[in-house]
DSSP file (Angstrom, degrees, kcal/mol; ACC not computed):
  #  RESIDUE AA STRUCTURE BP1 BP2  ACC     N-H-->O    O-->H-N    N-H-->O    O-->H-N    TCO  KAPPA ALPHA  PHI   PSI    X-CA   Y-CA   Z-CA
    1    1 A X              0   0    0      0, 0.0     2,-0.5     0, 0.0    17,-0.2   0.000 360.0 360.0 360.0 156.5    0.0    0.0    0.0
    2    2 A X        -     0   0    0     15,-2.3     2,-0.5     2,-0.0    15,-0.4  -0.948 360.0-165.3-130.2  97.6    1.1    3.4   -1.0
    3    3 A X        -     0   0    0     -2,-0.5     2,-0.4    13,-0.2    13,-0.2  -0.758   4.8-175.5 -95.9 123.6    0.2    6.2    1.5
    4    4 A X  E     -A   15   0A   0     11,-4.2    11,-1.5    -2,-0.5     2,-0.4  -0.921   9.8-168.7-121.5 136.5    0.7    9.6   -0.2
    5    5 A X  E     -A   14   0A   0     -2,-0.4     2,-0.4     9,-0.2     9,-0.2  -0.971   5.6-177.5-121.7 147.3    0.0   12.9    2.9
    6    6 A X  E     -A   13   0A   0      7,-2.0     7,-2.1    -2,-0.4     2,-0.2  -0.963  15.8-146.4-144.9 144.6   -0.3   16.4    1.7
    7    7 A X  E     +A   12   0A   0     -2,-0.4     5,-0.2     5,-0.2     2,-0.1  -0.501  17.8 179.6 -94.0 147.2   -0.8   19.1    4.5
    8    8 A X  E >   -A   11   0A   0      3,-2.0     3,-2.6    -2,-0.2     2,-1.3  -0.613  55.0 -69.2-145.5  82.4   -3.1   22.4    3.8
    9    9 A X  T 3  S-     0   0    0      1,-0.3     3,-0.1    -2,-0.1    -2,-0.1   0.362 119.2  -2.8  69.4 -22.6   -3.6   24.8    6.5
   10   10 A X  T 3  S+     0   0    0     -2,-1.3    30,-1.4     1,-0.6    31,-1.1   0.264 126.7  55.5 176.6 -23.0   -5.6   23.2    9.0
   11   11 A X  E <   -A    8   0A   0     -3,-2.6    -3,-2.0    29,-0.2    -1,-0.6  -0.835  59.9-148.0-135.4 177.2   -6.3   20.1    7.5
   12   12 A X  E     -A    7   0A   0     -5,-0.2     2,-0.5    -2,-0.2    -5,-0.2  -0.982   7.9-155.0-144.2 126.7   -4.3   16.7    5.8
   13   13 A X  E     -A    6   0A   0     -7,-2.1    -7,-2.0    -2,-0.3     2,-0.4  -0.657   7.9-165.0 -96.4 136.9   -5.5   14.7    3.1
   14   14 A X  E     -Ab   5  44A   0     29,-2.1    31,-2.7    -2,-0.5     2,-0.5  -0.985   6.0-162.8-125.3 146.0   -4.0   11.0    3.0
   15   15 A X  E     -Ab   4  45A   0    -11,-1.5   -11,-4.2    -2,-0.4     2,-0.3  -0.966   7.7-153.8-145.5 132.0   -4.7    9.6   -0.1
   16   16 A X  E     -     0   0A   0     29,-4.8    32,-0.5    -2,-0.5     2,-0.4  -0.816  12.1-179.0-108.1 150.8   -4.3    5.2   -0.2
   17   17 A X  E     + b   0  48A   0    -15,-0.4   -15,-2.3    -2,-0.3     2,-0.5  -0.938  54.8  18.5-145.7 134.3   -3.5    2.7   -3.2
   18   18 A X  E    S- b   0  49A   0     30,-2.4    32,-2.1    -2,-0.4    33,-1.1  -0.878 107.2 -22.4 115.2-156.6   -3.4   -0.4   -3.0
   19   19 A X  E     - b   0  51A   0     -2,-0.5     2,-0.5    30,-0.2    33,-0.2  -0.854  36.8-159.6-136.8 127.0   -4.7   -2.8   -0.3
   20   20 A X  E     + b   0  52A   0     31,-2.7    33,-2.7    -2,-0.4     2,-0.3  -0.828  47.2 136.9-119.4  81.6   -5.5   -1.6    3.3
   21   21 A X  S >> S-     0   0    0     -2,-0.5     3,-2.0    31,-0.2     4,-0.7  -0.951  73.4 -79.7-130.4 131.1   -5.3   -5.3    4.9
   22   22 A X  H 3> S+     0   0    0      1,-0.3     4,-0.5    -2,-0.3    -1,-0.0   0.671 131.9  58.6   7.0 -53.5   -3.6   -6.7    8.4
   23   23 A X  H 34 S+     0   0    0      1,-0.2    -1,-0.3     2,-0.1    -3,-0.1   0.860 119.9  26.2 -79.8 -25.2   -0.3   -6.7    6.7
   24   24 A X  H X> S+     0   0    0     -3,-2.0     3,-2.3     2,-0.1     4,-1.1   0.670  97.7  86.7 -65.8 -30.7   -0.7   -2.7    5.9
   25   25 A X  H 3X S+     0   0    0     -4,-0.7     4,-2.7     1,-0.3     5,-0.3   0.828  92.4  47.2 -45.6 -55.8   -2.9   -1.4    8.6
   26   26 A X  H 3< S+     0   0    0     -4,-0.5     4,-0.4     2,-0.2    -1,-0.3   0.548 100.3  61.3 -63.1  -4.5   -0.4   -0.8   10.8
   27   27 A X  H <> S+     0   0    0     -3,-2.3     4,-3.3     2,-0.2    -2,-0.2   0.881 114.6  40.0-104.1 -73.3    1.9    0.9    8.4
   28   28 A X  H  X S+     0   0    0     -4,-1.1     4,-2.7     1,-0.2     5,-0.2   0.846 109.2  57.8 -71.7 -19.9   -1.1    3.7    8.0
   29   29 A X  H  X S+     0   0    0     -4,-2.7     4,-2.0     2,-0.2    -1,-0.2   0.881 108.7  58.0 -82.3 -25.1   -2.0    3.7   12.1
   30   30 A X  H  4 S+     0   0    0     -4,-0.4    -1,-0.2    -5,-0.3    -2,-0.2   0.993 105.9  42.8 -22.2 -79.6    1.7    4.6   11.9
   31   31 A X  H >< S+     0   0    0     -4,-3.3     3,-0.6     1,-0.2    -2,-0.2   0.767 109.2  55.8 -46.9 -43.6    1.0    7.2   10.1
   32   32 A X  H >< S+     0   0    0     -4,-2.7     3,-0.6     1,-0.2    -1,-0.2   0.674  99.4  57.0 -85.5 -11.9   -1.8    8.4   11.8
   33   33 A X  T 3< S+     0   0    0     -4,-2.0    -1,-0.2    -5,-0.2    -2,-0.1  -0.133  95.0  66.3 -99.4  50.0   -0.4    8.8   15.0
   34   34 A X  T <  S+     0   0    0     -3,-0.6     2,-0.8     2,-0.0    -1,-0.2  -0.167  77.1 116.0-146.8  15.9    2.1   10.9   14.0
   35   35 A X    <   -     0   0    0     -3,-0.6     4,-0.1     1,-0.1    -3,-0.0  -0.779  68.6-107.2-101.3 110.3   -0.4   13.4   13.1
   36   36 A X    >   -     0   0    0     -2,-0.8     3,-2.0     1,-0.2    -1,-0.1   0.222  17.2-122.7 -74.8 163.1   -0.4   16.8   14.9
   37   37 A X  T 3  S+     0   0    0      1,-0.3    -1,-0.2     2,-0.0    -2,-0.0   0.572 105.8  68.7 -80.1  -0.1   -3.1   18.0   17.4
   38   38 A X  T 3   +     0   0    0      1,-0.0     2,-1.7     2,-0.0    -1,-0.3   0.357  69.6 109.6 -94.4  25.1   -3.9   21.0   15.3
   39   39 A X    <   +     0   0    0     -3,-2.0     3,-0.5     1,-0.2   -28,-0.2  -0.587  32.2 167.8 -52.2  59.0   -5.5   19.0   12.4
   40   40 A X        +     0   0    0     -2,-1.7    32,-3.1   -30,-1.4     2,-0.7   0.964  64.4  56.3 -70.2 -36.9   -9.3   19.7   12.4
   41   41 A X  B     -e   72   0B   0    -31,-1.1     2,-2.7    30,-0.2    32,-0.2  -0.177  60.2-177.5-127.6  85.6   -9.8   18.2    9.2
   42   42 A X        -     0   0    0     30,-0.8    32,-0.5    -2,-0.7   -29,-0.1  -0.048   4.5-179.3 -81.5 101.3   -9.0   14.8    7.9
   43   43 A X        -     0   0    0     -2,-2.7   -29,-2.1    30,-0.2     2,-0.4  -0.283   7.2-164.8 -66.5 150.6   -9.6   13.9    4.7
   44   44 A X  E     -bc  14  75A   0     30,-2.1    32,-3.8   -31,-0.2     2,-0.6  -0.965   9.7-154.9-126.4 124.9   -8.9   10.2    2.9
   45   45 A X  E     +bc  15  76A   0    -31,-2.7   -29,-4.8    -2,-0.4     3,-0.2  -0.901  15.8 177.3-103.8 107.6   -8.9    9.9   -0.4
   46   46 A X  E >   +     0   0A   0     30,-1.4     3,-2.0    -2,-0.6    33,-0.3   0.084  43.2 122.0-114.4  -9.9   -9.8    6.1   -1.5
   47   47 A X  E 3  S+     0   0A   0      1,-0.3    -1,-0.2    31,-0.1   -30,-0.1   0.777  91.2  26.9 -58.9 -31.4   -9.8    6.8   -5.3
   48   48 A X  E 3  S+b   17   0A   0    -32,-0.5   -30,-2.4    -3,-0.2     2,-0.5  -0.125  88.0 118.9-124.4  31.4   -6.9    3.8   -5.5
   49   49 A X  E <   -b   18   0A   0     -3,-2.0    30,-0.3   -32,-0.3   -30,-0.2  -0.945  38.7-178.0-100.7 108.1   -7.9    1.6   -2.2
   50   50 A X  E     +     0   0A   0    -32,-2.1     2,-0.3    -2,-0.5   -31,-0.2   0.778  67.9   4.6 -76.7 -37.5   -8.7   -1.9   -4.0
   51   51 A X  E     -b   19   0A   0    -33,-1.1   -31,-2.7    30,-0.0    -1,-0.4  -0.996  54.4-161.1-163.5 153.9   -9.7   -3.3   -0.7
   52   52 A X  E     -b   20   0A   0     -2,-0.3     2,-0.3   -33,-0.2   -31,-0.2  -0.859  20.1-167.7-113.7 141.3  -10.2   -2.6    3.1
   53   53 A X     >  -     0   0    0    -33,-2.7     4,-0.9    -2,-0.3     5,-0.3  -0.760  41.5 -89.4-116.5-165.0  -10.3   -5.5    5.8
   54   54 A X  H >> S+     0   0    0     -2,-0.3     4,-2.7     2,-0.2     3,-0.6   0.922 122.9  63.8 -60.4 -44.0  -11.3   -5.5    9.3
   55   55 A X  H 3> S+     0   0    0      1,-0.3     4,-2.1     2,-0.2     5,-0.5   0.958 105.9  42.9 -58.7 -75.9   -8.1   -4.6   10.4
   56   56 A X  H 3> S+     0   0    0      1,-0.2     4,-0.6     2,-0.2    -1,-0.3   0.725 104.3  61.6 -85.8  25.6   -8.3   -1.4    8.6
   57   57 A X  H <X S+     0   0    0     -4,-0.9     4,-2.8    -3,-0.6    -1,-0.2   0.756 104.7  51.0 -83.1 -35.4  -11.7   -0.6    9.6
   58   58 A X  H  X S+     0   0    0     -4,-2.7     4,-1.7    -5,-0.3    -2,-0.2   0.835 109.1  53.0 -68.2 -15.0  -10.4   -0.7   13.3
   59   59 A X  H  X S+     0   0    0     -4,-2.1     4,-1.9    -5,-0.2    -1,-0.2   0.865 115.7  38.6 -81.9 -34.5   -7.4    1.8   12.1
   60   60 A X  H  X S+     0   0    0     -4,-0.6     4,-2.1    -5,-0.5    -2,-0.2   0.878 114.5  54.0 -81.9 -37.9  -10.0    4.2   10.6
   61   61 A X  H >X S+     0   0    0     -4,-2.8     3,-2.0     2,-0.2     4,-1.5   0.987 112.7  51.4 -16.8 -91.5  -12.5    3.4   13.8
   62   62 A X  H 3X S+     0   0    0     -4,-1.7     4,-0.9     1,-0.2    -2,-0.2   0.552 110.4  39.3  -4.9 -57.3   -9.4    4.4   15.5
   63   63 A X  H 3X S+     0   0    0     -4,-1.9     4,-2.1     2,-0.2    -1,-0.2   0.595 113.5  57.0 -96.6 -16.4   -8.7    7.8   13.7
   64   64 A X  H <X S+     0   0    0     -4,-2.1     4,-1.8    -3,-2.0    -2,-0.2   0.895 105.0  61.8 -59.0 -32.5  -12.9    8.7   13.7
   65   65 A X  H  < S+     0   0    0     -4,-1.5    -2,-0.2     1,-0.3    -3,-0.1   0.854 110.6  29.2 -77.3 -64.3  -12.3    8.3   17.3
   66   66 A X  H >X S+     0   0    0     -4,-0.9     3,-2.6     2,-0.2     4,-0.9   0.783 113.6  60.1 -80.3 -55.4   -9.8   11.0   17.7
   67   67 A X  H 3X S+     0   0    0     -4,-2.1     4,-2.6     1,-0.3    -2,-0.2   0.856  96.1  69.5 -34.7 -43.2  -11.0   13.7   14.7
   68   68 A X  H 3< S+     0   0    0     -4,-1.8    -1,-0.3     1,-0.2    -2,-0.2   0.637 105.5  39.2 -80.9  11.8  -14.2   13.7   16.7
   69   69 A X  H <4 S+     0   0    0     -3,-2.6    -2,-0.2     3,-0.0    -1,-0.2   0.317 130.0  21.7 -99.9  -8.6  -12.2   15.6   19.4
   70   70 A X  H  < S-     0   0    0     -4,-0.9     2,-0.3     1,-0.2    -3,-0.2   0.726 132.2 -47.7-121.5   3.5  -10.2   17.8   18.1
   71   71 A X     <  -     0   0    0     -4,-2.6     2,-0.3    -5,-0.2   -30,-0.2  -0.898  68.8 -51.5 171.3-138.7  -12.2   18.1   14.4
   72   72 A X  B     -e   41   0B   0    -32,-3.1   -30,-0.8    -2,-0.3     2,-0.3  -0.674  32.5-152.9-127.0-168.9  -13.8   16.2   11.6
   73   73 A X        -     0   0    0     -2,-0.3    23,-0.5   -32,-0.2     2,-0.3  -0.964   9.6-172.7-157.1 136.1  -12.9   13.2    9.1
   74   74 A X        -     0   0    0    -32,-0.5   -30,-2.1    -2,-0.3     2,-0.5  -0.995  17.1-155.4-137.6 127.0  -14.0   12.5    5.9
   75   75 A X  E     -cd  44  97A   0     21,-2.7    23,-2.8    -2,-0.3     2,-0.3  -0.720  23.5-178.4-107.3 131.7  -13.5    9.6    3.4
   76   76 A X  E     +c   45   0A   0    -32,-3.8   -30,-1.4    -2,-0.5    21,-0.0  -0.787  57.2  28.5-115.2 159.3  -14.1   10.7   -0.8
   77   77 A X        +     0   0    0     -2,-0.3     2,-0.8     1,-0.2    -1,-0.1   0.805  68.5 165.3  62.4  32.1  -13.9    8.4   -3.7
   78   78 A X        -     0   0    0     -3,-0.3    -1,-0.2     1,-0.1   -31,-0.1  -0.739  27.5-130.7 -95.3 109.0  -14.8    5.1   -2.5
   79   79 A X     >  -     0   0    0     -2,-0.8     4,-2.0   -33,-0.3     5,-0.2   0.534  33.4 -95.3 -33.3-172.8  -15.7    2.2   -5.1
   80   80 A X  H  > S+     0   0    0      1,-0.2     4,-2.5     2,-0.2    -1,-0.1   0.892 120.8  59.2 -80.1 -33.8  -18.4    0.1   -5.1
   81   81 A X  H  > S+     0   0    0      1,-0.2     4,-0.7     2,-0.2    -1,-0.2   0.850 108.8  37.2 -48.3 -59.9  -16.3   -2.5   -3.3
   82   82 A X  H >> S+     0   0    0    -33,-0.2     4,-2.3     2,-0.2     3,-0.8   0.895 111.0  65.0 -66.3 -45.1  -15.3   -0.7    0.0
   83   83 A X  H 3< S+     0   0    0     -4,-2.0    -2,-0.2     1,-0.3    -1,-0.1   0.912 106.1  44.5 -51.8 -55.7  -19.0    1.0    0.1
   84   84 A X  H >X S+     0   0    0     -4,-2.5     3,-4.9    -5,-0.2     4,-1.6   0.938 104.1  58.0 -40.1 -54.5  -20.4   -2.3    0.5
   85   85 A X  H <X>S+     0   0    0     -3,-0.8     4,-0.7    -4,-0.7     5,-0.5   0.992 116.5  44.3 -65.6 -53.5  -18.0   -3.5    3.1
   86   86 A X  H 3<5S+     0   0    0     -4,-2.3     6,-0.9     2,-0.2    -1,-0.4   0.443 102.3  55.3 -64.1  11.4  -19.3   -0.6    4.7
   87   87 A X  H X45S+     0   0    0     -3,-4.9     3,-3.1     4,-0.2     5,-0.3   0.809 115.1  46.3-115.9 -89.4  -22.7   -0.8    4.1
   88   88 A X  H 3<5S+     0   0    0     -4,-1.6    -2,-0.2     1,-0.4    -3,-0.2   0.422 113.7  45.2  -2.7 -88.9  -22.4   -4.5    5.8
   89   89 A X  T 3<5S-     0   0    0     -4,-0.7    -1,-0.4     1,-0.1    -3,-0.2   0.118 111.0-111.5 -66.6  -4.2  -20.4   -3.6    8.7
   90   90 A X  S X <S+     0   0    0     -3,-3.1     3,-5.1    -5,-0.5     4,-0.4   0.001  74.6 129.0 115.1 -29.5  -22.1   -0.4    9.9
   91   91 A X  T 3>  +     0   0    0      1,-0.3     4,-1.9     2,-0.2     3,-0.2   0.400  54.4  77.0 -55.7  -4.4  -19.6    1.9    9.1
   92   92 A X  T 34 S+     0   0    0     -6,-0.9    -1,-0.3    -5,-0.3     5,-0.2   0.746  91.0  45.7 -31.0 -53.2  -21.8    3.9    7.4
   93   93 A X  T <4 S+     0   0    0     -3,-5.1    -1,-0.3    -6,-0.2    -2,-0.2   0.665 120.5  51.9 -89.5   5.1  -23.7    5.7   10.1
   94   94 A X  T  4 S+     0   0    0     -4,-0.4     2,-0.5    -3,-0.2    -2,-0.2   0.715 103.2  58.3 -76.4 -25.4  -20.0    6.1   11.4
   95   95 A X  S  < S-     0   0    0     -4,-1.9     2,-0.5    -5,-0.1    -1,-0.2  -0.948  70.3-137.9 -87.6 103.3  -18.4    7.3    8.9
   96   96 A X        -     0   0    0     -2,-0.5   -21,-2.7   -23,-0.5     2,-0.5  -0.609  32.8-179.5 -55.1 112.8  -18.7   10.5    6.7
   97   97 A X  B      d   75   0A   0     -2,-0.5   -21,-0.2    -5,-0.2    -2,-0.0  -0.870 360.0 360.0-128.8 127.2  -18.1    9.3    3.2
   98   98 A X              0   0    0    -23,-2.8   -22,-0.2    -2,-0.5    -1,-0.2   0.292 360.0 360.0 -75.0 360.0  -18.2   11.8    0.1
C-alpha cells in the first residue's frame, strides 16, 4: 500500500492505493499517530484503495475516534467494493463518506 499525505492549513488529506489489509494497517495507524493536534480536518482519499479488511476498519475506527475531538474526518472516492463493506459492517452511520 502506498500512503501519499499532503498538508493544507488546518487540514491533511491521506490519499491510499493499494490494499489496506492486516499486513498494511499498521503501516497507516503509523502514520496516523504521527499526526499533529492541530488537524481539524481529515480527509482520505480512497480513489486507488482496491480493498479494506477489518483490520483497517479498526485503524480508521481508531482515527474517527480522535477527529471527533479535536475536528472532523471525511472519506471521498470510494468504489463500489469498499462502500459495501461498509454498508455491511455499519460503518456507514460512522463514517462521513463523500
Amino acid at each position: 500500500m502506498t500512503i501519499e499525505k499532503t498538508n493544507n492549513n488546518d487540514g491533511l488529506l491521506i490519499a491510499l492505493e493499494g490494499r489496506l489489509d492486516t499486513t498494511t494497517a499498521p503501516q497507516l495507524e503509523a502514520e496516523l499517530k504521527s499526526i499533529d493536534d492541530d488537524i481539524t480536518k481529515l480527509t482520505f482519499d480512497f480513489g486507488k484503495l482496491d480493498y479494506i479488511s477489518s483490520a483497517g476498519l479498526r485503524v480508521l475506527l481508531a482515527a474517527q475516534k480522535v477527529m471527533n475531538k479535536q475536528g472532523s474526518m471525511v472519506i471521498r472516492h470510494v468504489n463500489e467494493t469498499i462502500m459495501e463493506i461498509f454498508e455491511v459492517t455499519g460503518f456507514l452511520d460512522i463514517l462521513s463518506i463523500e
